[in-house]
Structures are given as C-alpha cells and as structure tokens.
DONU-807489 format. One record per residue: residue number from 1; x, y, z of N, C-alpha, C in turn. Coordinates in steps of 0.001 Angstrom, whole numbers, plus 500000, padded with zeros to 6 digits. Atoms other than C-alpha are relative to their C-alpha. Example, Ala and Ser with C-alpha at 12.3 -4.5 7.8 and 13.67 -1.06 7.14 Angstrom:
2
nr,n.px,n.py,n.pz,ca.px,ca.py,ca.pz,c.px,c.py,c.pz
1,500890,498810,500000,512300,495500,507800,500900,501200,500000
2,499180,498810,499940,513670,498940,507140,499230,501090,500730
This chain:
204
nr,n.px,n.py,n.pz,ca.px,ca.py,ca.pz,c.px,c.py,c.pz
1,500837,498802,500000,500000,500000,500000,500871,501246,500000
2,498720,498779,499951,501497,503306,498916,499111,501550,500723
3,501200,498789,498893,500874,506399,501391,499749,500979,499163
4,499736,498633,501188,499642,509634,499625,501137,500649,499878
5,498713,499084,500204,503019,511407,500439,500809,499015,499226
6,498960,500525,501210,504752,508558,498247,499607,500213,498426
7,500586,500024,501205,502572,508888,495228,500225,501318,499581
8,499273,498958,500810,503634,512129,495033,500672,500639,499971
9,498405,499892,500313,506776,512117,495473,500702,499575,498771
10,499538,501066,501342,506978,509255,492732,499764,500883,498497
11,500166,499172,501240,505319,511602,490357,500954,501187,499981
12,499093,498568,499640,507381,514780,491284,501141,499319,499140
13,498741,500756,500505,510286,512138,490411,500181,499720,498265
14,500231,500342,501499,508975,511139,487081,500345,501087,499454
15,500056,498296,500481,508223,514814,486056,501248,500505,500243
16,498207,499669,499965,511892,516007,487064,500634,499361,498944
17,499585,500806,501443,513053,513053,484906,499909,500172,498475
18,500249,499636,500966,511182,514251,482250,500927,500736,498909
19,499518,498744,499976,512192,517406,482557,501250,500206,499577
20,498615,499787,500394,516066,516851,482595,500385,499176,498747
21,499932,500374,500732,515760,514934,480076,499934,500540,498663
22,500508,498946,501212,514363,517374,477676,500729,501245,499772
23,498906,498846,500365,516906,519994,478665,501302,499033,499391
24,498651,500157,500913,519687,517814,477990,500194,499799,498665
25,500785,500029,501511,518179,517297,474609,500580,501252,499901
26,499522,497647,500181,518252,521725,474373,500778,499506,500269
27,497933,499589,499627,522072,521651,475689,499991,498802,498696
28,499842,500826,500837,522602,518892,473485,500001,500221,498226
29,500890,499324,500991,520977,520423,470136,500626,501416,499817
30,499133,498969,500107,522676,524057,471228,501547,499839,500000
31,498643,500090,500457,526107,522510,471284,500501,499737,498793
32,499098,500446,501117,526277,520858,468049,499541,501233,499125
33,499956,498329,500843,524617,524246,466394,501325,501165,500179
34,498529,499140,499682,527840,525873,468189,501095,499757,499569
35,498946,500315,500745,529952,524086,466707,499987,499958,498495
36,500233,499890,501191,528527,523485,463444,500462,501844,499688
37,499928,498449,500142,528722,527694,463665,501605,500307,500032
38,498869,499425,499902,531974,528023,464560,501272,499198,498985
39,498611,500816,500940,533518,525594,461884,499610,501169,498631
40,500439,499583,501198,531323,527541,459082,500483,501665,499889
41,499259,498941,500297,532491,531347,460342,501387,499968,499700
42,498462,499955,499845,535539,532370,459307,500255,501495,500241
43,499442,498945,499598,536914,535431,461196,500518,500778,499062
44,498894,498878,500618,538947,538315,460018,501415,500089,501047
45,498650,499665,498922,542705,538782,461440,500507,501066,499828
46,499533,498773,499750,543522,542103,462562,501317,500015,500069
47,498669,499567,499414,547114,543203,462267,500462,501519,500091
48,499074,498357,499379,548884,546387,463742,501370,500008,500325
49,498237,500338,500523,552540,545773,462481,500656,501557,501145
50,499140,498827,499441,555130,548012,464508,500260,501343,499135
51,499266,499125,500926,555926,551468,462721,498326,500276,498548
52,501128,499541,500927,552279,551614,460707,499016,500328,501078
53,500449,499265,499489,549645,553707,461465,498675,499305,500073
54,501974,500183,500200,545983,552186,460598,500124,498630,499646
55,499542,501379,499733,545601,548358,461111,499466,498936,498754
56,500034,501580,501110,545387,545270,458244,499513,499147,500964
57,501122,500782,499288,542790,543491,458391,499832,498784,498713
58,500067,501151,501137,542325,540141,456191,499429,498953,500674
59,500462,501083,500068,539962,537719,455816,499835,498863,499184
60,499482,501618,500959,539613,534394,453979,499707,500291,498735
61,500064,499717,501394,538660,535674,450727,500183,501892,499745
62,499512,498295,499988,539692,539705,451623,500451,500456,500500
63,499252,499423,499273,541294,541908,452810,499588,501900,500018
64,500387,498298,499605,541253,545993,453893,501350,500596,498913
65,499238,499845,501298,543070,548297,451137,501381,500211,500816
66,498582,499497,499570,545955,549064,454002,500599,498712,499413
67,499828,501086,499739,546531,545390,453986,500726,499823,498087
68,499767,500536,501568,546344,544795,449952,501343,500972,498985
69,498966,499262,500658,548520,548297,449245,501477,499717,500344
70,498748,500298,499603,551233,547472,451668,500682,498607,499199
71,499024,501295,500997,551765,543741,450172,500349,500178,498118
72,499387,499449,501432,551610,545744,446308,501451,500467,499783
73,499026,499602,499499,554160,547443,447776,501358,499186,499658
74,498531,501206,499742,556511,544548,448910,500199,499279,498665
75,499785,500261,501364,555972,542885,445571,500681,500815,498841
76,498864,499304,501137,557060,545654,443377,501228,500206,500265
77,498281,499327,499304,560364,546312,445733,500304,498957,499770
78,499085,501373,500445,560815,542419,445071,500121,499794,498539
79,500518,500299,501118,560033,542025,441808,501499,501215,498700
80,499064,499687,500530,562083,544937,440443,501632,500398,500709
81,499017,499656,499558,564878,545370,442467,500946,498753,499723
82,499662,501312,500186,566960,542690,441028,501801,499925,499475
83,498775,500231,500024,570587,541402,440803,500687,499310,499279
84,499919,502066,500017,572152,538676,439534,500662,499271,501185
85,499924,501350,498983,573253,537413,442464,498381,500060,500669
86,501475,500338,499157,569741,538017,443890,498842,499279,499505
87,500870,500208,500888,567790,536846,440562,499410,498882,500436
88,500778,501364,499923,566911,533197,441227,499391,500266,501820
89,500549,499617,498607,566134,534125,445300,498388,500705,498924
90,501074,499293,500136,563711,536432,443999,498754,499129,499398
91,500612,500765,500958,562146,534363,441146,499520,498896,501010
92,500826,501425,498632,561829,531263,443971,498752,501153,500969
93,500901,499421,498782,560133,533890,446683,498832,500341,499050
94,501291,499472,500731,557672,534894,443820,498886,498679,499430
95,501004,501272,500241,556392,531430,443666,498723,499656,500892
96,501113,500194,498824,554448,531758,447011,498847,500895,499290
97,501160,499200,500241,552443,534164,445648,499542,501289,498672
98,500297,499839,501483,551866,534563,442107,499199,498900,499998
99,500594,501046,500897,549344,532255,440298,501010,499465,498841
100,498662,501026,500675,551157,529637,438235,499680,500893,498370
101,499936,499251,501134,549942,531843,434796,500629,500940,499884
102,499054,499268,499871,551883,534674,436012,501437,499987,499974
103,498790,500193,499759,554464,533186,437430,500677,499608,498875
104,498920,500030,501574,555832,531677,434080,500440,500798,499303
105,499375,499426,500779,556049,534515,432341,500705,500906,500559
106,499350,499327,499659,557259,536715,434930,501425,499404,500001
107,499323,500741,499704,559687,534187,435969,501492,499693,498640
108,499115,500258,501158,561414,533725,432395,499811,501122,499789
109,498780,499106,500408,561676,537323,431743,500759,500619,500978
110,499156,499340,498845,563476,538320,435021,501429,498998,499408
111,498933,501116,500492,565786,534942,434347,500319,500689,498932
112,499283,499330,501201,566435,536032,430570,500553,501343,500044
113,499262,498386,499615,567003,539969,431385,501714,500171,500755
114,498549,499903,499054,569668,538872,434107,501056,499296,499044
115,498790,500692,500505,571355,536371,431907,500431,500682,498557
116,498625,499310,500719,572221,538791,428893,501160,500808,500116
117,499097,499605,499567,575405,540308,428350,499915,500999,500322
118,500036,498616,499486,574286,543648,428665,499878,500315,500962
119,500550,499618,498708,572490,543500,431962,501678,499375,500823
120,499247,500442,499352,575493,541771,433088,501320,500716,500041
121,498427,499108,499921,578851,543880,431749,499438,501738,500142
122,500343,498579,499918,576787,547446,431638,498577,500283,501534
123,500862,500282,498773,573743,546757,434214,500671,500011,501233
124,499302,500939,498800,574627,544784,436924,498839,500139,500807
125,501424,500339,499066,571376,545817,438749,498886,501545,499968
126,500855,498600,500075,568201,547970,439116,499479,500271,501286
127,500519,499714,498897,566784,549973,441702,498838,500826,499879
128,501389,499752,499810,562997,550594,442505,499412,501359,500966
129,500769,499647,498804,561805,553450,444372,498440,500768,500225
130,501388,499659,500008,558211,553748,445160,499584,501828,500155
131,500219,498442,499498,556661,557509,445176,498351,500124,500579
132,501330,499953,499398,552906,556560,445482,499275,498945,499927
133,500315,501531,500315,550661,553487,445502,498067,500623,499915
134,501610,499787,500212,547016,553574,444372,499161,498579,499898
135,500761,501557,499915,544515,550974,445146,498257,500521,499182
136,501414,499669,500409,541129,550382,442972,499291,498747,500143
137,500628,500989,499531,538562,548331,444812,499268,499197,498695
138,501042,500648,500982,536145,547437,441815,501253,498937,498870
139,499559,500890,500360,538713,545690,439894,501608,499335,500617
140,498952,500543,499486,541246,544638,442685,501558,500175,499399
141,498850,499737,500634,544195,546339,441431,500755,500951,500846
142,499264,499200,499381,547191,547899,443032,501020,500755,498939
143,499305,499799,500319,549060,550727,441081,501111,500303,500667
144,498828,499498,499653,552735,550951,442359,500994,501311,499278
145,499334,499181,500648,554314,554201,440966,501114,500525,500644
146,498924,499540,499393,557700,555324,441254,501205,499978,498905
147,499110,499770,501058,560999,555725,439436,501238,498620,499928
148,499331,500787,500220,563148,552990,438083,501955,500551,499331
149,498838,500108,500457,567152,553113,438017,500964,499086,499993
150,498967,501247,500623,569588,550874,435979,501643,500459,500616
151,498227,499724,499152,573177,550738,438232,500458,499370,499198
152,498960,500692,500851,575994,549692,436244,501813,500406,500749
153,498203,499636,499140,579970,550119,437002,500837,501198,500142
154,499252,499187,499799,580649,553439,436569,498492,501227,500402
155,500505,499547,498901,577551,554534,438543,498724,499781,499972
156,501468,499869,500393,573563,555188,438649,499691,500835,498522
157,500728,499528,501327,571871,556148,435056,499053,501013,500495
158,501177,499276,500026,568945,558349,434796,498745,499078,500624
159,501649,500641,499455,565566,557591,436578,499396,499956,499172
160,501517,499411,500653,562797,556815,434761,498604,499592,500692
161,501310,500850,499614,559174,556729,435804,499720,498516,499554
162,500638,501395,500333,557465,553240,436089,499222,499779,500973
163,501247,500408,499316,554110,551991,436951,499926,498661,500466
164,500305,501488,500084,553787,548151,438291,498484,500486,500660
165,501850,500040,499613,550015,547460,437798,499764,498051,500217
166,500305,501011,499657,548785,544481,439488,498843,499797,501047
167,501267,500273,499383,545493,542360,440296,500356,498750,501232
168,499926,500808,499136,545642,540946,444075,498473,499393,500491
169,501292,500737,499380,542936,538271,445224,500565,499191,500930
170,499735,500616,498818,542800,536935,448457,499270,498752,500239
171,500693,501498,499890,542494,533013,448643,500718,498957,501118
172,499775,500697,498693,542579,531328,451793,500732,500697,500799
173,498898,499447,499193,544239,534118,453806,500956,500336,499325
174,498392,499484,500450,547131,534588,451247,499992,500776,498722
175,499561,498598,501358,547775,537458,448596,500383,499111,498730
176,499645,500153,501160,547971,536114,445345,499912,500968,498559
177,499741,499467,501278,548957,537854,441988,499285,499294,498742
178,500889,501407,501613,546418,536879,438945,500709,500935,499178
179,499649,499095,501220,547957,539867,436519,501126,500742,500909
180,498436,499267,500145,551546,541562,436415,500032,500808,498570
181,499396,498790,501095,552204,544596,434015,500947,501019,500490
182,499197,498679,499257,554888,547465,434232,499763,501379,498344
183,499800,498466,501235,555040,550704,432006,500301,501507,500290
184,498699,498660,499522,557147,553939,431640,498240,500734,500239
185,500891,498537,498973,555155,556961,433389,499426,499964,501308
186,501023,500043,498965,553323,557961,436460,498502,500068,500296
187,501256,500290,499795,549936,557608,435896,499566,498982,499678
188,500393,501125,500436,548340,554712,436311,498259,499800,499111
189,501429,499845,501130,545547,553082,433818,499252,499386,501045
190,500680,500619,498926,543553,552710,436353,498265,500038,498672
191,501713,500271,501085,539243,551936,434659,499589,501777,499643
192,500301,498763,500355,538469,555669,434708,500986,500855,498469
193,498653,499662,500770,542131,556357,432785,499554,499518,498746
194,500009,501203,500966,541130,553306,430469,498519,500822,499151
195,500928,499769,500894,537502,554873,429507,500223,501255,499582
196,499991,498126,500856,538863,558994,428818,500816,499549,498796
197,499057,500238,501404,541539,557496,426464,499204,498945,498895
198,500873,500839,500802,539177,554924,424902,498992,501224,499335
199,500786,499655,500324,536912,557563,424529,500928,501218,498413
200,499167,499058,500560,539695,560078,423293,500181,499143,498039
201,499429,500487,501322,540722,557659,420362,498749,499899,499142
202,501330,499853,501030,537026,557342,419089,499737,501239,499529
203,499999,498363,500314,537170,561176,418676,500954,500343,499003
204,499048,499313,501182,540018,561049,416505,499566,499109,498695
C-alpha cells in the first residue's frame, strides 16, 4: 500500500526526469549548432605591424586596402629590384604568391634579362623606388608608381618613371597575383584612365 506522500513524490520524480531529460536534449541540440557555427564562420585577422599607422585586416577571401597596398608594395620592391646574384632568390620567393599563369612569364623574363650580356657587363642591377601606391577596389588592382634606376659600374643612370600594375585576390588568407604589368610613366591606367583614352581615340 502506497501512502499519499509517496505517490507524490513518485510523480514529482517522474516529472523532474522528464524534465532533465528534455533539457539535455536543448544543451545537446545548442552545442552541436555551436559548433557546426563556429567551423562555418571564418573570422577576420587584425594586424597592427610596429611602425604603421591604421591596422590590416584580412579575411579568407579579403582583405582591407591598408593590407592589399602594403603587400603591392613589397611585391614591386621584390620584383624589380633585382641582381644577379639576387635573381633566382627572387624568382623562387615569387612562387608563394603569384598564380602559376603569372608566374611563368614573369619568371622567364626576370631569368632572361639577368642572363644577357648587357644586363650583366653594363647593368649589373636595378633599383625601385616607390613615390605613390594607388589601390582600385572594383577591379582589385594595386598601382605601384615610382621611378626605376639601371646601376651599372661606373655609377647610377637616369631615373625613369614606372608603373607596376597588378590584380591581388585573396584566397585562403594569402595574397595572390592573377595579373603583372609594368610601364614607363606615372599615371596609372587605372578603369576611369582606360575609359577617357578609349573615349579620346574614338574622337580622333
């Protein structure tokens, strides 16, 4: 015989049971949504390098224009500043981050430039120095402008302007190069540049 105070205790017991049962279900249900969530975001990584002013920011398929001008930057100071003892270094470091369509052709004319005789008995090396850098979001392009001089053995040559124009896309976190061009002057063809002179030549 069960007394009334057991019968409903027994139920109280059940009903609790229920109960925790159904939350651990919820906890259960909100953990794997937390995780499922946190495999599918992918963050942004803030950097604030020593000696710069306004912080790079890059995420898995982008980046902020400090971020995309500064690495235009480092590319054109690698790219033309070149030696022959430095040539093949360079040409290897430009493998991380070039696309393999680029890289071939950049790659064989840096190699061929260094190995004629000219660059080698009158050359000997060039030097890059940046004056301004222009970034254009709509078609991911960094112009590098600045003046290019050919050193040789009996000293520095004349400067001349030169533009490196190049398209950076950001895949998986890392800067890659889909397009490489250079050309004498300081203005770059940036899309606006590209439609006054397009327009200019239909006028003549």
């Amino acid at each position: 015989m069960k007394l009334p105070w057991q019968k409903t205790t027994w139920e109280n017991s059940i009903r609790a049971n229920v109960a925790l049962a159904f939350s651990n279900a919820v906890l259960a249900l909100i953990a794997i949504i937390a995780v499922i969530h946190s495999f599918s975001v992918k963050s942004d990584v803030v950097l604030t390098p020593p000696r710069v002013d306004e912080e790079m920011r890059i995420g898995f398929d982008s980046a902020n224009e400090a971020y995309v001008k500064s690495f235009g930057l480092y590319a054109a100071q690698l790219i033309s500043n070149i030696t022959a003892a430095n040539a093949n270094f360079v040409v290897e470091a430009m493998s991380s981050f070039m696309d393999s369509s680029v890289y071939a052709e950049t790659r064989k004319t840096i190699l061929s430039t260094v190995d004629t005789r000219l660059f080698k008995e009158a050359a000997g090396a060039t030097k890059y120095e940046p004056t301004n850098i222009v970034y254009e979001p709509s078609t991911r392009k960094v112009f590098v402008i600045g003046n290019m001089t050919t050193l040789s053995s009996i000293g520095p040559g004349s400067a001349t302007s030169m533009v490196y124009e190049m398209e950076i896309r950001i895949v998986e976190r890392r800067p890659v190069i889909y397009s490489l061009t250079s050309y004498p002057g300081s203005v770059p063809h940036t899309q606006e540049w590209l439609k006054d002179h397009k327009v200019q030549e239909e006028n003549q």
